[in-house]
C-alpha positions as CSV (number, residue, x, y, z in Angstrom):
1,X,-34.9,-10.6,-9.8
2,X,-32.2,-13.0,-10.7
3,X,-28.7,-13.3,-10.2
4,X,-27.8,-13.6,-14.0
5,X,-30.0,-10.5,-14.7
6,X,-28.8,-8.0,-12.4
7,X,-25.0,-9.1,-13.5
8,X,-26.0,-8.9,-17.2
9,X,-27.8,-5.5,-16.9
10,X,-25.9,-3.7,-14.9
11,X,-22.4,-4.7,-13.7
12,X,-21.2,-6.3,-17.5
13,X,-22.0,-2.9,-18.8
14,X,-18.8,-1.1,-17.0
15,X,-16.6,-4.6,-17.3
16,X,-13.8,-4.5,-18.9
17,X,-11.2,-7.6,-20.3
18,X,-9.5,-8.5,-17.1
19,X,-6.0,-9.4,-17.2
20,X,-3.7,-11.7,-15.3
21,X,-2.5,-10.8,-11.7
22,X,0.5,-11.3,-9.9
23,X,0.7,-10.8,-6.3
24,X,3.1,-10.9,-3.7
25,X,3.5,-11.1,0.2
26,X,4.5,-10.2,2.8
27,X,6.2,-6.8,1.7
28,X,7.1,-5.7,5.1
29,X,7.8,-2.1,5.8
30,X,10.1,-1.2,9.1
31,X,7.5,0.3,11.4
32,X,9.1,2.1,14.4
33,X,7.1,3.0,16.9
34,X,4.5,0.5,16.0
35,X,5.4,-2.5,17.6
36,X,5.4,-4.5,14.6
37,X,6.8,-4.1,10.9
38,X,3.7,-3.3,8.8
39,X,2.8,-6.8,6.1
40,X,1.4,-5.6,2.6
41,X,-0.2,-7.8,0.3
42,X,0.9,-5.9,-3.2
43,X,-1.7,-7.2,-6.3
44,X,-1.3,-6.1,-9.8
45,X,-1.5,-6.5,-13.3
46,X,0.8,-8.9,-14.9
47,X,1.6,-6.0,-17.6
48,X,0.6,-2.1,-17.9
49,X,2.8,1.2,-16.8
50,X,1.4,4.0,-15.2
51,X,-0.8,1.7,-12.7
52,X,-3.6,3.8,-10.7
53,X,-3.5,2.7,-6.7
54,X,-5.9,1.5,-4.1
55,X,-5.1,1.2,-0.7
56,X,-7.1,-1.0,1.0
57,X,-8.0,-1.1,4.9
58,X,-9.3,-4.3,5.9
59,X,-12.9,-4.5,8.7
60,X,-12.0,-5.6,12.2
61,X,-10.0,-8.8,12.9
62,X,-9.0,-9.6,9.1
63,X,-5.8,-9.2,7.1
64,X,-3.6,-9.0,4.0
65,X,-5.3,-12.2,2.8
66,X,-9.1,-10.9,3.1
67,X,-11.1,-9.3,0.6
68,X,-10.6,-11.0,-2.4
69,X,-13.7,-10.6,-4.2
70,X,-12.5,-7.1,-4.3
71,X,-8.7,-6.9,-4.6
72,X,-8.3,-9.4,-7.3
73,X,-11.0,-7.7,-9.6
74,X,-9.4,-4.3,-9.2
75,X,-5.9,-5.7,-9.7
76,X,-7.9,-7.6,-13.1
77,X,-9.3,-4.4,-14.3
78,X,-5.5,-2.1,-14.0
79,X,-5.1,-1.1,-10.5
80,X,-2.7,-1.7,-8.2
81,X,-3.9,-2.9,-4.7
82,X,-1.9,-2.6,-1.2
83,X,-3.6,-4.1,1.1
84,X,-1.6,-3.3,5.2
85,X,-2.3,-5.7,7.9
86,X,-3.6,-3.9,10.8
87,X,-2.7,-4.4,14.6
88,X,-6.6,-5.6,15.0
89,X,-6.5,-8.6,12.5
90,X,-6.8,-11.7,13.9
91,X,-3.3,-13.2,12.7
92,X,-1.4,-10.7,14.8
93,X,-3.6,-12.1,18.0
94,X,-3.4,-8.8,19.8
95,X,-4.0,-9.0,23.3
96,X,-7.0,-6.4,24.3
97,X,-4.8,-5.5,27.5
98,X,-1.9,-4.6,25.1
99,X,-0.9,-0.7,25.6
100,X,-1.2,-0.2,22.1
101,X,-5.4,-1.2,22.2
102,X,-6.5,2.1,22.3
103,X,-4.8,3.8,20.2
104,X,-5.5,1.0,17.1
105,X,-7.3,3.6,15.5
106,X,-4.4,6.0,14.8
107,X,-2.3,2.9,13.9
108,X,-4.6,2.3,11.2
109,X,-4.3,5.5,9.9
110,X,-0.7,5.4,9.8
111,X,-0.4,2.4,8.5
112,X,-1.9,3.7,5.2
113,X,0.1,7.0,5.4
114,X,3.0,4.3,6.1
115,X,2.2,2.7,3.0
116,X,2.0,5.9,0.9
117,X,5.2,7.0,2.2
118,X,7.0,3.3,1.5
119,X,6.4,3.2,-2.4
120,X,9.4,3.1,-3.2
121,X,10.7,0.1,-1.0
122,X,7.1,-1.7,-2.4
123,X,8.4,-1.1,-5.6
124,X,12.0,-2.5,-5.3
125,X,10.4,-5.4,-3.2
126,X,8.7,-6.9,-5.6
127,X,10.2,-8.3,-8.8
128,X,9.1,-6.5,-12.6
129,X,7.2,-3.4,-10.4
130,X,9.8,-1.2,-10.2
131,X,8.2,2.4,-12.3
132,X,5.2,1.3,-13.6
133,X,3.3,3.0,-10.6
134,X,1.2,6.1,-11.5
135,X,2.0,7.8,-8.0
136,X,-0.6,11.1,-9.3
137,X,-3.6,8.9,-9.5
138,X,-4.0,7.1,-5.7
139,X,-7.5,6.3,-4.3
140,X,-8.2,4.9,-0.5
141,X,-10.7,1.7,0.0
142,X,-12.2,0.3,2.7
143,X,-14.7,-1.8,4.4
144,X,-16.5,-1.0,8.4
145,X,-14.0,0.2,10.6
146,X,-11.2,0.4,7.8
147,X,-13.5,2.8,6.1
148,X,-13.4,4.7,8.8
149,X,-9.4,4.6,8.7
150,X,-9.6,5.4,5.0
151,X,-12.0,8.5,5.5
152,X,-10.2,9.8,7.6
153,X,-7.4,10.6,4.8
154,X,-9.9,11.9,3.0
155,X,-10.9,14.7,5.1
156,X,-13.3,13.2,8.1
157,X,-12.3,14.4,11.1
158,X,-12.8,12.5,15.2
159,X,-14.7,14.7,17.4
160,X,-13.1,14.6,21.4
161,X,-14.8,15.0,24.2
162,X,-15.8,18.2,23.9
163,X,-17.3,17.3,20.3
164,X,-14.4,19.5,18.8
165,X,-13.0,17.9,15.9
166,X,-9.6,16.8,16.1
167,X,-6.7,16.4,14.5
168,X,-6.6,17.2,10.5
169,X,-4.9,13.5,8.8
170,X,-6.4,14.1,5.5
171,X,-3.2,13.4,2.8
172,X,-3.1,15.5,-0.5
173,X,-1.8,12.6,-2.4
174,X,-5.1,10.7,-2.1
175,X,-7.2,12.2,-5.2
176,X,-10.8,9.8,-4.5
177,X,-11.9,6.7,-1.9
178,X,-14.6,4.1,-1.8
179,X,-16.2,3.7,1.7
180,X,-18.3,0.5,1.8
181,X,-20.4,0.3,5.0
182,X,-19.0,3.0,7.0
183,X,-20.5,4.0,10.3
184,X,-22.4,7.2,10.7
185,X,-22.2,10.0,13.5
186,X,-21.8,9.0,16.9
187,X,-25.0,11.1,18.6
188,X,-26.3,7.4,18.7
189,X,-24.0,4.9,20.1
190,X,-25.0,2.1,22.3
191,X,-23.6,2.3,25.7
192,X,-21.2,0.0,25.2
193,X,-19.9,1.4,22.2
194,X,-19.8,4.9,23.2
195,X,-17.7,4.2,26.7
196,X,-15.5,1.8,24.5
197,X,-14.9,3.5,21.0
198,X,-14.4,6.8,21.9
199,X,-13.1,7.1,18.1
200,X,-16.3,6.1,16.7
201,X,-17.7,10.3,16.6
202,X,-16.8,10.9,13.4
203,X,-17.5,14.6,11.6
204,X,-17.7,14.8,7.8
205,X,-18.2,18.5,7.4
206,X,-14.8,18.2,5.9
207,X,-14.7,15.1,3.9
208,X,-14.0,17.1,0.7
209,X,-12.3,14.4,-1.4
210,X,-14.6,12.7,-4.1
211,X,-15.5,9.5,-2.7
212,X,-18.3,6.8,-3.5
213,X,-20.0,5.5,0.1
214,X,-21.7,2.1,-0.2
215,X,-24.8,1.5,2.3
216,X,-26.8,-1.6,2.7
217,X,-30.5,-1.1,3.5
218,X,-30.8,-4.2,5.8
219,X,-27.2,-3.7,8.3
220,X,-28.2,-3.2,11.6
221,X,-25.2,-2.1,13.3
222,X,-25.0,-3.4,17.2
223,X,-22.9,-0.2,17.6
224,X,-26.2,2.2,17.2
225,X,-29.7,2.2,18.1
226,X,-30.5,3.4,15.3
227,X,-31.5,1.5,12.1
228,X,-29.6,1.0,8.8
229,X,-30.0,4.8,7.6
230,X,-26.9,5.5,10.3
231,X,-24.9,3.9,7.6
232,X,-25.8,7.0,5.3
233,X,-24.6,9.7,7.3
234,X,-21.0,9.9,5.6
235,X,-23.0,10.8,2.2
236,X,-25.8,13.4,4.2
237,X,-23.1,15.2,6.0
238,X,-20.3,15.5,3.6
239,X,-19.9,18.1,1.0
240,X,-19.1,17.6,-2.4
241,X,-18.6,15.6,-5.2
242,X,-19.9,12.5,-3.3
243,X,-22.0,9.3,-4.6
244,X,-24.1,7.0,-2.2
245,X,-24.7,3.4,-3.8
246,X,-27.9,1.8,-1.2
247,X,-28.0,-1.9,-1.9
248,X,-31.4,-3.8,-1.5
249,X,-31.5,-6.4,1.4
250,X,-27.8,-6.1,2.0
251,X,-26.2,-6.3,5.3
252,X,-22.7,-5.5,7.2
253,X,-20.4,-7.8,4.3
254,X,-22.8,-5.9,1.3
255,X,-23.0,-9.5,-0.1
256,X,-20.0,-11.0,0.7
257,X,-17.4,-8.4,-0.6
258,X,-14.3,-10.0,3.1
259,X,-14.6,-13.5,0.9
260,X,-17.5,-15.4,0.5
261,X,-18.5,-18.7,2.6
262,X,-16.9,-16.5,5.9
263,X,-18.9,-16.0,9.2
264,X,-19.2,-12.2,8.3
265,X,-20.7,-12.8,5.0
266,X,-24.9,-13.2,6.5
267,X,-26.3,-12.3,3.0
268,X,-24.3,-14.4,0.9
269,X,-24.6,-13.0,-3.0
270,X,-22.3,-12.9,-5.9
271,X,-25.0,-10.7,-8.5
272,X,-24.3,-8.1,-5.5
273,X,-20.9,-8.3,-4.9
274,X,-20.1,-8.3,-8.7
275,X,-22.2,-5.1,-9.2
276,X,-20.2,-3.5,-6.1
277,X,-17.0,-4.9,-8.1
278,X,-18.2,-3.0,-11.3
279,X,-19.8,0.1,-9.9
280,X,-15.9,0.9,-7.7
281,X,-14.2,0.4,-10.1
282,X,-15.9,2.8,-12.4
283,X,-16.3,5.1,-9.8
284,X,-12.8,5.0,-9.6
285,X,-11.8,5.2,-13.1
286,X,-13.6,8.1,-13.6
287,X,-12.7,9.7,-10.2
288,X,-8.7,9.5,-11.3
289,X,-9.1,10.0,-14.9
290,X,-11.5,13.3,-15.3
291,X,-11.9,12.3,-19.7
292,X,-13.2,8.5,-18.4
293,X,-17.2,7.3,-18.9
294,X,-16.9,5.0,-17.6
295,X,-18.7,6.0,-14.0
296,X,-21.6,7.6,-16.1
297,X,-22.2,4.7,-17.7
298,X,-22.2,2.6,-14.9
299,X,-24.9,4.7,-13.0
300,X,-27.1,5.1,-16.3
301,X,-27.7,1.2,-16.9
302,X,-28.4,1.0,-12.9
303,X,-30.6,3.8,-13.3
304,X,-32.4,1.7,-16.2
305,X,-32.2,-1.8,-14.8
306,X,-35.8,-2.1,-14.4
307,X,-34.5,-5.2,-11.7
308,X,-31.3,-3.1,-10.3
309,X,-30.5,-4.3,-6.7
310,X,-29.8,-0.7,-5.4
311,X,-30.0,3.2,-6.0
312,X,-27.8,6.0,-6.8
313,X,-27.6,9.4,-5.4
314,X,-25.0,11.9,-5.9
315,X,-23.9,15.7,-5.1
């Protein structure tokens, strides 16, 4: 398999003409409570009204400024993309004996509920955005532990100690969601993990909002002692309408989707990360826009790509 035949026969099927994008940052929201005023990164097409959203939850330690592979080819192909900085990224430099450690979880949640709630002062913050926003058509991304923050507005649910599921923080105006490389169930944490993430005993039984999960088949989480299927439990336990994308030989960064040439990315490949570009963004196209093809399509000429670098399931 090569990298020019994967892209050709699969991921240029669902391109479309990208377009120029502006982006600006820091939009800072005033955050009380938090410690810190929350930063966005806002990206978008230059031109277009009724703009679809994404917002975006970066993985552990990174930022605004990460995920570019991603951001820029959604922004390219008509989304808008808002992109919070969490209290875990690295350019805050977060103290783990901060008071606010533990709960960093439910800070990430809120930060994208903060960012819902803040449209219109991201709108008036950034010059020539001001009503082309499409505020009935908003989707949730996110990559390792910000897919877990992102789920969790899409109906997962944290089990406490008594394996209860807690509190409901699914939001109504979020209509679909891509979780790339989220972690499974918690019945098989390592020690370490399970005495130090009690957050990481997720439920999905009530996951209900259409969402495509993307798994690699080679991620070995150091979290679990189980192998890379723990990365398909949000698909197995979730109801309906769901998609799981399992990528071929990919690991935790799926191919380099926080940047590529970064520490994270140990299975550097741009065929990969271009099909995971094409395949979310159809998902997502078709997710907000019941008439669009554009996800049938897509899974059709993987489903034919006698060299496609992953399979599709879906409920």
């Amino acid at each position: 398999m090569s990298d020019s035949r994967t892209t050709n026969t699969t991921a240029q099927k669902t391109a479309g003409v990208p377009t120029t994008v502006v982006s600006a940052k820091p939009v800072v929201l005033s955050s009380p409570g938090r410690g810190e005023d929350l930063q966005v990164r806002v990206s978008a097409p230059s031109s277009g009204s009724d703009l679809p959203l994404i917002v975006f939850s970066h993985g552990f330690g990174w930022s605004m400024n990460g995920y570019a592979p991603l951001a820029d080819f959604w922004a390219a192909h008509g989304f808008v993309v808002l992109q919070p900085t969490h209290l875990d990224s690295r350019t805050l430099n977060l103290p783990a004996e901060d008071p606010r450690t533990p709960r960093i979880w439910r800070f990430r949640i809120e930060d994208l509920t903060r960012v819902l709630d803040g449209l219109d002062m991201l709108e008036a913050s950034v010059p020539g955005f001001a009503g082309r926003l499409d505020r009935d058509r908003i989707a949730v991304a996110g990559h390792s532990w910000g897919a877990q923050t992102a789920s969790t507005l899409l109906g997962a649910r944290v089990l406490n100690s008594d394996g209860v599921p807690g509190e409901d923080m699914s939001d109504p105006r979020v209509t679909a969601g891509v979780l790339l490389a989220l972690t499974g169930l918690g019945d098989d944490l390592t020690p370490f993990a399970a005495e130090h993430l009690p957050f990481m005993k997720p439920s999905f039984d009530t996951m209900a909002t259409p969402a495509l999960i993307v798994a690699g088949d080679n991620d070995q989480s150091h979290l679990s002692t189980r192998g890379p299927d723990w990365f398909t439990d949000p698909y197995t336990y979730s109801p309906a309408s769901k998609s799981l994308l399992t990528l071929f030989g990919a690991e935790h960064s799926l191919g380099g989707i926080p940047g590529y040439e970064v520490a994270e990315t140990t299975d550097e490949s741009p065929a990969r990360v271009a099909l995971i570009q094409h395949l979310t963004t159809a998902f997502l196209r078709s997710a907000l826009y019941p008439e669009d093809t554009s996800w049938k399509a897509a899974a059709t000429a993987l489903e034919e790509d006698p060299d496609a670098p992953g399979k599709l399931q879906s409920k």
